[in-house]
Structure formats: C-alpha cells, structure tokens
N, C-alpha and C positions, 0 to 999 in steps of 0.2 A: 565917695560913699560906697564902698566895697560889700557888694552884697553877694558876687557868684562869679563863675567864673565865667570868662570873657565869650564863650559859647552860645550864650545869653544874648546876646545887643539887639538888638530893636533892628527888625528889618527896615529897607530905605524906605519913603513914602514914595509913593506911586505917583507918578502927574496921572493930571485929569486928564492930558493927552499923551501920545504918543512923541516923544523929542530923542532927535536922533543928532549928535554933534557931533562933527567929522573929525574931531579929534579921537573920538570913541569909533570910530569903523575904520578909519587907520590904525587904528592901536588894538584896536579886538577884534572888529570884524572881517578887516583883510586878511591876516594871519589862519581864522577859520575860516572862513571862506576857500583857501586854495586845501586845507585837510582835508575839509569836504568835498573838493573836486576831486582829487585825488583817489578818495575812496569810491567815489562814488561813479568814475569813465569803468572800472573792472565790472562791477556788481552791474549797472547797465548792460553792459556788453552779452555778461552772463546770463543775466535774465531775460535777454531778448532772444538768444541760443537757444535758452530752454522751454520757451514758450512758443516757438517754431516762428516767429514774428522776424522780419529782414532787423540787422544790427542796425541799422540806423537808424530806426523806426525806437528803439529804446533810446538811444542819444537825443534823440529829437526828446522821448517825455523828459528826461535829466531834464534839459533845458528850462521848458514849457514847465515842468513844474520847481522849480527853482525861483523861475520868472516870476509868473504869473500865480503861481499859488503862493511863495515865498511875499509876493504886493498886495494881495488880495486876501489871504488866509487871516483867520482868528489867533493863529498859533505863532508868535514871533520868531520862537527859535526853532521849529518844526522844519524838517526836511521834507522835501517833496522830490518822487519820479517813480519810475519800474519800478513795482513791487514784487518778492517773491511769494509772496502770500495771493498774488492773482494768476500767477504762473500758469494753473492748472487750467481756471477759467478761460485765460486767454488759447489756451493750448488747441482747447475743443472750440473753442468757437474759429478759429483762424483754419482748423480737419474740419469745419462743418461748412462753414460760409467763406474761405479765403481771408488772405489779409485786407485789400481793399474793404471788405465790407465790414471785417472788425474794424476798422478804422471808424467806419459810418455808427455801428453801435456804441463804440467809444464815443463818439460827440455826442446819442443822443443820452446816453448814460450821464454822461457830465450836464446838460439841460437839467434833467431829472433831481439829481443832488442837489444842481440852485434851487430849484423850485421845493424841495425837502426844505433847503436853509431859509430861504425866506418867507416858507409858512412858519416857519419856526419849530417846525415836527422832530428834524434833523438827530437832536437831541435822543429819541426814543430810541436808534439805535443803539443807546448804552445799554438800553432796558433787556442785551440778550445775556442769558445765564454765562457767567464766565467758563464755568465749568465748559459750554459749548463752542465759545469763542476759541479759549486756548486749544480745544480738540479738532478744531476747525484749521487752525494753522500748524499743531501737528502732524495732522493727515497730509496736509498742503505740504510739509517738511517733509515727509518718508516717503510722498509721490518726488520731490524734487531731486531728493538725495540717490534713491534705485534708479531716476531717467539718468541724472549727470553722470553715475556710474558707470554706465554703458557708454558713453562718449569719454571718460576714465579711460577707460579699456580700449580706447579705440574705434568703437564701436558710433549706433546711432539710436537714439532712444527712441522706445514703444510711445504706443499713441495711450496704454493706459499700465496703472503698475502691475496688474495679472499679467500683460504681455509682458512688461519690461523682467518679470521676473521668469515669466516663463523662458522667455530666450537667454539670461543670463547665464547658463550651463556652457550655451553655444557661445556665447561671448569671451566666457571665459577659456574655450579654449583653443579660438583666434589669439593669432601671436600677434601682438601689434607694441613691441617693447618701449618705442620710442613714444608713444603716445602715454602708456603704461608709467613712463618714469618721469616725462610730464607733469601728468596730474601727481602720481606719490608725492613728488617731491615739491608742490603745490602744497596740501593737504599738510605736509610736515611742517613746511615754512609756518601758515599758518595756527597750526597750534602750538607750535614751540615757540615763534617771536613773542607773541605775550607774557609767556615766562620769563626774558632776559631781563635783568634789571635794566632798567635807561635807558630803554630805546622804544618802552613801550607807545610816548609820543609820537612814533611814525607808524602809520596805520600799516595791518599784518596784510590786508588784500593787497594793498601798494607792493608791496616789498615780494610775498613772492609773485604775482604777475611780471615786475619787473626782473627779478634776480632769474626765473625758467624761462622767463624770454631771450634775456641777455646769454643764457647757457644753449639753449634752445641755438639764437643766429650763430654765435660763437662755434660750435659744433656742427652746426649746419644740419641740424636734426630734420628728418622728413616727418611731417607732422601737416595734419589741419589747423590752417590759422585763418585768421580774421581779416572776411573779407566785405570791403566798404566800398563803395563804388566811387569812381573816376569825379566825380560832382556832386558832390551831396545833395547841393537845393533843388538840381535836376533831377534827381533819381528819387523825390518825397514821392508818396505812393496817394493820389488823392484818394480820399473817401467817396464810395459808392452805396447807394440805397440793401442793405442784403433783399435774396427773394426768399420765400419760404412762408411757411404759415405764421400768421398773426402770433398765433399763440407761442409758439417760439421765439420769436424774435422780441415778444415780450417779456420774455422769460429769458432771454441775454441780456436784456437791457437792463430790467432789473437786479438781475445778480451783478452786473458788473457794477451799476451804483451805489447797490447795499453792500456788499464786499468791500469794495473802497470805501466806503463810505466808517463802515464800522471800524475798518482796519485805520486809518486815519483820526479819526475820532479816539479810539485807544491809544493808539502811538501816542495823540496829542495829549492826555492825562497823564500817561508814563512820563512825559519830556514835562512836563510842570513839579513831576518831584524830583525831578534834577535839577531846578533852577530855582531861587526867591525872587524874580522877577514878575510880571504881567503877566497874570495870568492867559489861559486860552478861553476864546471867545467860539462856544462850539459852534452856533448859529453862524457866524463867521468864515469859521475853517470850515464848512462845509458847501459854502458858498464858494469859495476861492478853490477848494478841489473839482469840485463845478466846474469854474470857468474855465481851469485847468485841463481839465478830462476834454471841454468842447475845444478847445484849444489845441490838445494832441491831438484830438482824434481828425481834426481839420486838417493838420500839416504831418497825416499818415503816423504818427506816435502813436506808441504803447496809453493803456492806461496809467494814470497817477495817482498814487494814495500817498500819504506821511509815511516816510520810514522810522522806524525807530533805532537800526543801524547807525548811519548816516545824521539823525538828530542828536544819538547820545554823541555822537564821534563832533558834531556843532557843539556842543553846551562843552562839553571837556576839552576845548581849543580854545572856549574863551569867549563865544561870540557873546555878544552884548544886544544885539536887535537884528532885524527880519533883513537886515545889508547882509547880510552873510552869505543865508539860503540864495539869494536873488543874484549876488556876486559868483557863487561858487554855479550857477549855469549858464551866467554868462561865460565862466572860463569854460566851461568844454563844450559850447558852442563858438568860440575863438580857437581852441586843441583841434575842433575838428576838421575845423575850417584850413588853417595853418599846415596844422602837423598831422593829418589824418594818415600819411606812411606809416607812420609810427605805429599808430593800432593795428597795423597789419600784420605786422610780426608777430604778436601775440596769437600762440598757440592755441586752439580751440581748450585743447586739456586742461590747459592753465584754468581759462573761464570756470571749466567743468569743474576742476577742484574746489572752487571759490566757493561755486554754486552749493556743488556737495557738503560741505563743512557748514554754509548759511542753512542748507535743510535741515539739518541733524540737531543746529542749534532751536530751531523750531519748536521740537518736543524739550521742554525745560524741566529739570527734574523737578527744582522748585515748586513748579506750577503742579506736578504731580504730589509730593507730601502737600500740599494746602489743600488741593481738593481729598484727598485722601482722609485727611484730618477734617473736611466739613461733610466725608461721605458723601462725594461729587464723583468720584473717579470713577463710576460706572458709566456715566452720563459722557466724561470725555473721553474714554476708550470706544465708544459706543459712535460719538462724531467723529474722532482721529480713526475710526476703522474704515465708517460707511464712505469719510473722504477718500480716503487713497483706497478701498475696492470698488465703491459705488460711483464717486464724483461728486461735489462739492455739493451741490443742491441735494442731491440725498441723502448725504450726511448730514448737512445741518438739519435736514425735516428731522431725520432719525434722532437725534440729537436735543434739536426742539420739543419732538413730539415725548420723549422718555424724561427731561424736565418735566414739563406741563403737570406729567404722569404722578411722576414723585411728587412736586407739588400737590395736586387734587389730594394722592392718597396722604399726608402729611396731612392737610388742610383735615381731613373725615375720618381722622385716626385719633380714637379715646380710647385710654385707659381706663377699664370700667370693674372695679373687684369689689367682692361682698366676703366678707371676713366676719366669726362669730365670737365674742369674748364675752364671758360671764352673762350670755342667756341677750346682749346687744349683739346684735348685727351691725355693724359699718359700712355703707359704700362712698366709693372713693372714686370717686370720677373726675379724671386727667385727660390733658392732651387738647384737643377740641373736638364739641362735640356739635355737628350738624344731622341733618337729613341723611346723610349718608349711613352714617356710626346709629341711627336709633333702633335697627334689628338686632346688632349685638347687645346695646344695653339692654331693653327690656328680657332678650334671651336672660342675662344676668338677674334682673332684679327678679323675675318669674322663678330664680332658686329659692328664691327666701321665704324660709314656713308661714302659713297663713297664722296669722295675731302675733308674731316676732313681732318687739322693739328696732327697730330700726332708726338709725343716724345718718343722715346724705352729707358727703363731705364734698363739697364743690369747689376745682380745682381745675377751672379752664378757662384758656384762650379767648374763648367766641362758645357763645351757646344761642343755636338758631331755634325759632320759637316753635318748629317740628319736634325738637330734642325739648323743649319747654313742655311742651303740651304731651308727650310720653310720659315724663317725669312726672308732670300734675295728674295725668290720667291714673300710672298704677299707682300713686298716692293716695287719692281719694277711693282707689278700691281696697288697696291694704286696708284702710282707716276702715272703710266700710264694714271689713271682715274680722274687724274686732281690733286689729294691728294699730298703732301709735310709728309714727312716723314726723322726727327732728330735722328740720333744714331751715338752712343761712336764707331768710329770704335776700337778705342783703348783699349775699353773694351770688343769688339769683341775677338780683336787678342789676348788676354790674357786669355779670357775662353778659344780659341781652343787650346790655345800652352798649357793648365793647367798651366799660372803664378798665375791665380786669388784663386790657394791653400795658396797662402802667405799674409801676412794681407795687407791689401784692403788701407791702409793707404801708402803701400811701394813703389807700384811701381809708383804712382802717385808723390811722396814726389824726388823718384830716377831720375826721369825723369825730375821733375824741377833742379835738382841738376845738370843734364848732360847740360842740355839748361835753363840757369836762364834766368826769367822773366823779361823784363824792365819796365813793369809798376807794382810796388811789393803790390801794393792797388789793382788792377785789381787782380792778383793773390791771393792776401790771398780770396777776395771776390770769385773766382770763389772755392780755398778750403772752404769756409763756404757752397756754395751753394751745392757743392758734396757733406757733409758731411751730408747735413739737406736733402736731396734727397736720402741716403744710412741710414739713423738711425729709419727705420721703426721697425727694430729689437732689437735697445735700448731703444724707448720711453717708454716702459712699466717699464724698470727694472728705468730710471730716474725719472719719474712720482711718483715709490714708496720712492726713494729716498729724493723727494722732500716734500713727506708729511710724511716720516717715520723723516726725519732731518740726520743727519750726526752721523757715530759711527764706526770713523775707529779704527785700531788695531796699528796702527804704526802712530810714529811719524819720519818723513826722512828729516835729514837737510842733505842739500848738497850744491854743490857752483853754482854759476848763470851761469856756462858754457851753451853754448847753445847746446853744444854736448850730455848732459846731459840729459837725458829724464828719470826720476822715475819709475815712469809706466812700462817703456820699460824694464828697469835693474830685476825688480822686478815681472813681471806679474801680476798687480795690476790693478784693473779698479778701478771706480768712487765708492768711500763712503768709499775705502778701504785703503787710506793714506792721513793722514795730513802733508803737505809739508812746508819746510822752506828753502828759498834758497838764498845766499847771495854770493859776493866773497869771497871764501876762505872757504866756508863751515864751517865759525868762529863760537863759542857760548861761547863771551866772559864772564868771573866770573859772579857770580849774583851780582847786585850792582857797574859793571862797564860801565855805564852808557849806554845801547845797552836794550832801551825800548822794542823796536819791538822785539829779539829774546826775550827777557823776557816774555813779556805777551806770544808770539806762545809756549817756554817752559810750562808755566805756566796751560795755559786753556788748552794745551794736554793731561798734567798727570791730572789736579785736575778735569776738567771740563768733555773730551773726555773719559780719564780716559784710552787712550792707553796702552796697552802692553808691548810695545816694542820701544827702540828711538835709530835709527840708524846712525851715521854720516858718508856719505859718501863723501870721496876726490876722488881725479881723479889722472891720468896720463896726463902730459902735462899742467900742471896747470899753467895757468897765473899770480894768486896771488903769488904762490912761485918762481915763475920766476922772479917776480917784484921784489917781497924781496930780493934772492940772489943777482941780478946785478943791485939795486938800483934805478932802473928806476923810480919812481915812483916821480912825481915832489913834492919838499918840500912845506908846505903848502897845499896840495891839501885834498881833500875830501880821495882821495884812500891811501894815505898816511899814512893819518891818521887811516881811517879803519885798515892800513893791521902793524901797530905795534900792535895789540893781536897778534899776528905771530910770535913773538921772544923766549914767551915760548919754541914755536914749531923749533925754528931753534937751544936752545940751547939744546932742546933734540935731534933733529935729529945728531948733532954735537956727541953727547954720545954715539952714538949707533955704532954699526961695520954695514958691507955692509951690502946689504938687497937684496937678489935675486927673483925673478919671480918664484914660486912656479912651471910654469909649463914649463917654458924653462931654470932655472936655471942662464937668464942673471942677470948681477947685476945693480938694478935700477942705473939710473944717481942722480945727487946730488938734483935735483927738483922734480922729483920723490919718493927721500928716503924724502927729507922735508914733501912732502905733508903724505906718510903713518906716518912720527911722529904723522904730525898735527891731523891726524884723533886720535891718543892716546890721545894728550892732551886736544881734544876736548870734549872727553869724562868723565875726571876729570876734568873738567868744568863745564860738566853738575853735576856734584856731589856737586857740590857749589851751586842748588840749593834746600833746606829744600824738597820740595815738591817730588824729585826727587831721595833723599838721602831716604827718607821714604818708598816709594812704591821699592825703590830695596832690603830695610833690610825686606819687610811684603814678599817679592816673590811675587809683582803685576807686576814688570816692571823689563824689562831686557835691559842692554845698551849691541849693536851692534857696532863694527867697521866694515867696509864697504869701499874698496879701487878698484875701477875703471880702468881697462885696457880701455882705450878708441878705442888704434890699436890691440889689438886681443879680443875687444868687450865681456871681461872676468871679474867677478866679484870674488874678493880676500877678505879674512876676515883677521884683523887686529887682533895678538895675543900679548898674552904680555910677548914674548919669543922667541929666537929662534927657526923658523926659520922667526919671524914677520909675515909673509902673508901667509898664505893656500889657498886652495883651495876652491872655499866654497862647489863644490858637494862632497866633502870628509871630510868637516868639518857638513854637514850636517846628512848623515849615521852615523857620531861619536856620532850626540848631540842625534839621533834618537834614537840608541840602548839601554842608560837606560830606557827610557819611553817605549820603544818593550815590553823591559823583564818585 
C-alpha cells in the first residue's frame, strides 16, 4: 500500500521495560562506548586545569559519572562527568574554601538533587527562561575561553575575567613560543578536522591532543604537561566539612546543585531529539546525578552534570542503551590505572586549546537569532555579561530578575486608543489589561467629549475586575452625562472568566453552534464585521502578503467536508497552504479528464514549486458512504464524480482490518475505504510527469493525511502494517535522522 515515502515508518514500540541484549552492546554499545572514552580523558583533563581542581579529581568524576549516573540516571543515552558549564563555580569555591572542602560541598550538593528528584520538584528547573539559561553558559563560555588563553600563551590564568584580561597585555608580551605553538596548533586541529570529508568519525579533541603530543615528545618541546601522581587511589583527596558562615556555604551548596542540576536536565532534552528511543525520565536523571555528585565528591572528584558534548558524540556512534555511558568509565578508570604515563605527556596547552575552542562554542549564534527573533536577547546579553564580570550567581539574579521584569511589564501592558469617525468614537483595548494598565486607560477614555457616541471594542488576553470595574465606572458616567455607550458584554465575560486565551474565532463560531442563527446573511455579515473590527493585528503581515504574492510550502487536497478546516488540522495561516478541495478528496489519473485538479496539481509543483503534497481523507466521509450503500442517483453529477473511487474500494477490499493507532478500535468499513483512498490518491498523483520528477530530484515529498473528525486527531497514512500512526510519533521518527 504505497502511501509516502519511506521517511514515514512508525517508530519501534517501546517495552514496558528496560531490555538490554548483549548482542546489542557488542554491536552498538562497545564500539561507543570507547568514542566516548576517548573524547572524554582530554575534556576531563581540561576541565579540571581550568577549574584549579587536582587532574585526577576530574578523572575520578569521568568515572563516578559514567558509572553511577550512566546506572542510575533517567537519560539512557545521556553522558555524565566534568562539566565546563560548572568551571567557574568550581573555580571560586576551591580560591574560597580549598579543594578538600569542595569535595565536601560536592556530596552535599549531590544529597540535595536526590532529595529535589524524589520529591518530584526536580522538574521545575526547566521552568528557567531560556533566554537566561543559554546566557548563563555563554558567560560561563568567554570566562573559560580568556582563562585557557593565558595558559595558550604560556602563561597561568586570573582568578576572575577583569583580571584575566587585565594582565593579558603582560601575557602577551611574555615569550613563551613553545607553549604558544602548542595550543595554535591544537585550536587549528580542531576546527579544521571537522571539515575533512571521512574522518569526521574520529572525534577532533582525540586527534589533536594526540597528534601536539606526539610532535610535542617527538621534538622534545619544554612545555607544562600533565601531572598525575605516582598512585592514584592513594593520592584521592578525601572530603572535609568547609568552615565559614552558614549562609555561604549554603549558597555553594546550592549553586552547585541547581547549576548541575539544570545543565543536566537540558543536555538530557537536547539528547532525546537525537534519538527515537526511550525517552528521559527527568525525575530519574536527577536522582542518578545526585547519587553521582555524593559519589565524586566522596572519592575527592569534580562535580557531575550530563554533557551534551560527549552525549551527541554517544547517540552518533550508535549506542543503543545506558551500556555505553557506564562502559566508557570504566575504560578511563582501567587507562588510568594501566597507562596513567601516558597522560603525562600531554602538554598543558594542548588541554588549554581544547578548553578554549569548548568555551567559545558556548556562545551559539543560533541561540542568539532565536532569542533575537522572540526579543529575548536583552535578557541574555544581560546574564552572559553579569556571568563572566560578576560571577555566576549574579548573573543569573540579573538575568532572573530582568525576565520576571519583562514578564510583569508584558503581563500590564494595553493597548488602549480612542479614534473619532463620522461624530462615533471607537475604543480599542488590546494587549491585557490588569491593575497595573487602569491609569492609562481611564487617562484615554477621560478624552472623550461628554454625550459622544462611543463603541468599546474589546480585544484582550486577561481582563482583571480592577480594569472591569474602571471600565463599568466611566461608563455609567458617560451614560449619565447624556453619552450612549456600546460594548460586547460577551467579550466582557470571556476576558474575566480567561475564555479569551482560546482562539478568538471559537467561541463566537461555538455559541452560533449552540443557538443557530435564522437569518444566516445577517450572520455571516455580522462574522465579517468582527473579523475586519479584530484584524488590526493581521493587516500588516497581509498587506506583505499582497505585494510579496503567494509562496506556500505545501499543497493540501482534501474533500469539501465542511467539518474540515486545513488551517485548523495543520497550524497554518495565510501564504502557507495552497488548498484543493473536492468530494472525496479525489485526484483522478492525469489525462482523465478532471481539468481543475490538473491545472491546481500542475501550477503547485511547476509554478508555486511547493514542497510537500498532502492528501487528506477523513472519518465519516460522505463520499465513501455514497459509494458502499449506493446512494448516489444514476446519472447524477455525484455519481459520476465518485467512480474514480473504485480503485480505492478494490484496494480497501485487499487490505485486513485497520485500527485507530490510538485507541486500538477497528475502523468500520467507510472508514478503512476512506484511509485506502487516501494511498491511492497518492499514486495518482504519481501519474503526473511534473510530480514524478520533483519526488526522484528530492524537491517534493507526498504525504498521506487521515482525519479523526470525533477525537479531532490527525493520522499518517503508511504503506504497511499497522496503516495509520500517529503523526506526533511519526514526526519525532522522521525528525531524528535530520537531528543527528
């Protein structure tokens, strides 16, 4: 049953449990598993450098979180260890309190995250504005990037980035050549290996760590390199109680749990649209970075968050489940163990480079056009600044507190204009209006001459019964002074109850529905006149429309049901779908004589040059109802139309039952017709040249599209058992090659 292209398939079903067969961790897991070690002994190394924390103290979290977060964690495919997004944190706390005692606030931080995960609260760390998040870890990025700098150069990095830049003059004009061509030539490896075709599979920190090393002994270059002590299980640094006041040490404890905590919980949402597997269990993964965090901070380790490095570098090796993360530290606590000579060679600079290149990736520019585009970017220039001059906790306040800000003033911000036409007055009240905004309006409505006609057009979000009781107050004085005064109560009562969160088309359309109109001229004119009265806020984007011309992405045949709304099924407004609609959502062969779909096929693909051509059928369909029980009078118009439909009965006839993807019933017999018909509508359209061409160039993609009308659900049509899916589960399928 050929309905679309193979992009389409029904993702696996999910066991109830967790099953892991050792056929699959030999075959997928081993293999990432050693990518992941790999990447992940430099970026340790480096980030325990730059957080002034002893090197082994980061090897140890690799491990510890590998282990025990990779057994324990929510996130299957999620990596865990030394994060550079805690760099900064650990930095000052290790200049304030020593390392023993970050150790100690490391375990109890990790306490703190279980006891988050299994109140179940854990979760509300999502609740912090992106815009603050991402500026949080660019600040984190341009502090790491100016300290590595200075160990670049030779040198030894400030305790904050006003120093590190202040002495960067002096740094730079210390000679230190050897150390200097070091990290360059670090820094080049990695951003040029990514470029080479075919070798992109061997991770780019691997290669140059290794390749300046190897030039590095080869030359016998004088250089700072990597020093590990004689014993490693001897030389863990245990954990000590820190001294100092309460209030500080409560306030490391916390930052280092929320920090991890949030940075981890992100990573794990990122690594779920890499993958169509099992999802991440937040409550979970936050428990398991918990046990993880008391864990390092026990056996002297760094703290532990999810990386997102390190996890995209997991999921594009192939791993298949949580064998991978838990395998990849046990190998570098075997590397360390064994072959711990080895990392000594390794030039400090080298690290330094590594480091340098992970900060810089930090600031994304991506992340910057999207908040730009939702008018965020104040908010994260405002946190990526306070971070790298203030420090991380005063950044995010600042940060925090300047959302909150914009929030409120959004939240208490109307639009509120009084305009005079032909001897009426207008007001037009937009935006929402609370407590806050009721000084400006009334300023407004106090313009309007006493005994004016006046009209309130109401046009908000949220109307609080402060901004009610203004509104009824200079009403009944207007009236009183002779003035006449028209308003919706109806649009009243829907601001105060908050209906008017729901599209502004519904409940008007619902309520004709409950009490139909008898004069239905009278009514549709009175919908034109609300609509051209309500579309202040789409004239601009139509006006572009009108002089840009038309240039939708999709072409959507569907059938003339009136139930049937495009727009509505799809999310689509105006310029963004060319529509075909007939009974039966037919698109007879090309050359059998059905003019009209021909040319709309036709000037879609050659002319519009669309994307994408969807054929949607429905539930309850009248055309297939016709067809089965013959109703259709001989001779007629409809009769005629609806024999293209026999293809579609002799396929429906072929096929075995067809159930409801999401309750399991088995369609009735006009139901299984109509999903044939949507397949064979589709090798229909393959009967035309123009349409056969842009699907073999990869310009156009045919859709099947099948219509729950009573659970208001939209199905994708496959060409296989089990026929209909889901589409938000056939969408995360087709999503995750284009992810990786």
């Amino acid at each position: 049953m050929p309905t679309m292209s193979t992009s389409h398939s029904p993702p696996p079903r999910e066991p109830a449990t967790e099953q892991i067969s050792w056929r699959s961790i030999v075959r997928h897991d081993l293999p990432a598993s050693l990518v992941v070690f790999l990447i992940a002994i430099p970026l340790s190394l480096g980030i325990a450098a730059a957080s002034g924390a002893p090197l082994i103290a980061g090897l140890v979290a690799a491990v510890v979180g590998g282990v025990v977060a990779g057994a324990l964690g929510g996130s299957p495919l999620q990596v865990s260890g030394p994060a550079a997004g805690l760099t900064v944190v650990v930095a000052g706390l290790v200049s304030q309190y020593g390392w023993a005692a970050t150790a100690g606030i490391t375990c109890v931080a990790g306490l703190l995250q279980i006891l988050l995960g299994v109140t179940r609260i854990g979760r509300l760390a999502l609740s912090l504005s992106p815009a603050v998040v991402h500026g949080m870890l660019a600040g984190i990025g341009i502090t790491i990037a100016v300290q590595q700098l200075h160990v670049v150069l030779g040198g030894q990095a400030q305790s904050s980035l006003i120093a590190n830049l202040a002495e960067l003059p002096a740094q730079l004009m210390a000679h230190h050549p050897a150390s200097v061509l070091v990290g360059v030539l670090t820094v080049v490896i990695l951003l040029v290996w990514p470029r080479i075709p075919r070798v992109k599979a061997v991770p780019a920190p691997l290669v140059a760590v290794v390749a300046v090393t190897a030039l590095a002994a080869v030359f016998m270059v004088e250089v700072t390199r990597v020093d590990l002590p004689d014993n490693p299980l001897q030389e863990l640094i245990v954990p000590t109680l820190p001294t100092g006041s309460a209030l500080g040490l409560a306030t490391a404890v916390l930052t280092v749990a929320l920090v991890a905590s949030v940075e981890s919980l992100l990573s794990a949402v990122a690594v779920d649209k890499l993958h169509n597997g099992r999802r991440t269990n937040l409550d979970r993964e936050l428990i398991g970075q918990g046990a993880a965090n008391a864990v390092s901070g026990a056996l002297g380790g760094m703290p532990v968050t999810g990386v997102i490095v390190r996890s995209t570098a997991n999921v594009a090796a192939g791993a298949r489940s949580r064998a991978s993360t838990m395998m990849h530290g046990l190998w570098i606590a075997a590397f360390v163990l064994a072959a711990g000579a080895l990392l000594e060679l390794i030039p400090m600079a080298a690290l330094a480079g590594v480091l340098l290149v992970t900060g810089l990736r930090l600031v994304q520019l991506a992340h910057i056009r999207t908040l730009r585009r939702h008018d965020e970017l104040l908010v994260y220039v405002v946190t990526a600044g306070g971070v790298a001059a203030l420090g991380l906790a005063e950044g995010v306040l600042a940060g925090l507190v300047l959302a909150v800000g914009r929030v409120l003033y959004r939240l208490a911000r109307a639009t509120v204009t009084a305009t005079e036409e032909n001897g009426v007055w207008t007001v037009r009240i937009q935006g929402t209006l609370v407590f806050l905004g009721v000084a400006s309006l009334v300023r407004t409505l106090r313009t309007i001459p006493t005994g004016a006609a006046v009209r309130v057009q109401l046009q908000v979000d949220h109307l609080d019964h402060a901004a009610y009781e203004a509104i009824e107050d200079w009403r009944r004085g207007h009236v009183a002074r002779g003035g006449s005064v028209e308003v919706n109560r109806a649009a009243f009562r829907a601001a105060l109850n908050g209906d008017s969160a729901r599209p502004r088309w519904l409940v008007p359309w619902q309520q004709r529905r409950l009490v139909p109109e008898p004069d239905q001229r009278a009514s549709m004119l009175d919908g034109i006149r609300e609509f051209e009265q309500s579309a202040d806020s789409i004239r601009p984007m139509m006006a572009k429309l009108a002089a840009d011309g038309q240039r939708p992405t999709q072409l959507f045949i569907t059938c003339a049901d009136s139930r049937i709304v495009p727009n509505l099924i799809t999310t689509t407004g105006p310029g963004e779908q060319f529509c075909v609609r007939n009974v039966g959502n037919l698109v007879p062969p090309h050359g059998a004589n059905s003019s009209s779909v021909d040319a709309a096929v036709e000037y879609a693909v050659e002319v519009l040059g669309v994307t994408s051509i969807v054929v949607c059928g429905h539930s309850h369909c009248g055309a297939a109802a016709a067809v089965l029980d013959g109703s259709a009078d001989d001779g007629s118009g409809l009769r005629s139309w609806l024999r293209h439909l026999e293809p579609s009965i002799r396929r429906a006839l072929a096929l075995p039952d067809i159930a409801d993807p999401a309750t399991g019933v088995r369609l009735s017999p006009a139901d299984k017709l109509s999903v044939a018909n949507v397949a064979v509508q589709l090798e229909n359209l393959r009967s035309f040249a123009c349409v056969r061409k842009a699907e073999q160039e990869g310009r156009l993609e045919l859709v099947g599209l099948w219509f729950d009308i009573g659970a208001a659900a939209a199905r994708l049509v496959l060409e296989r058992d089990p026929y209909l899916v889901r589409a938000d589960e056939e969408l995360a399928t087709a999503a995750a090659p284009a992810d990786r």
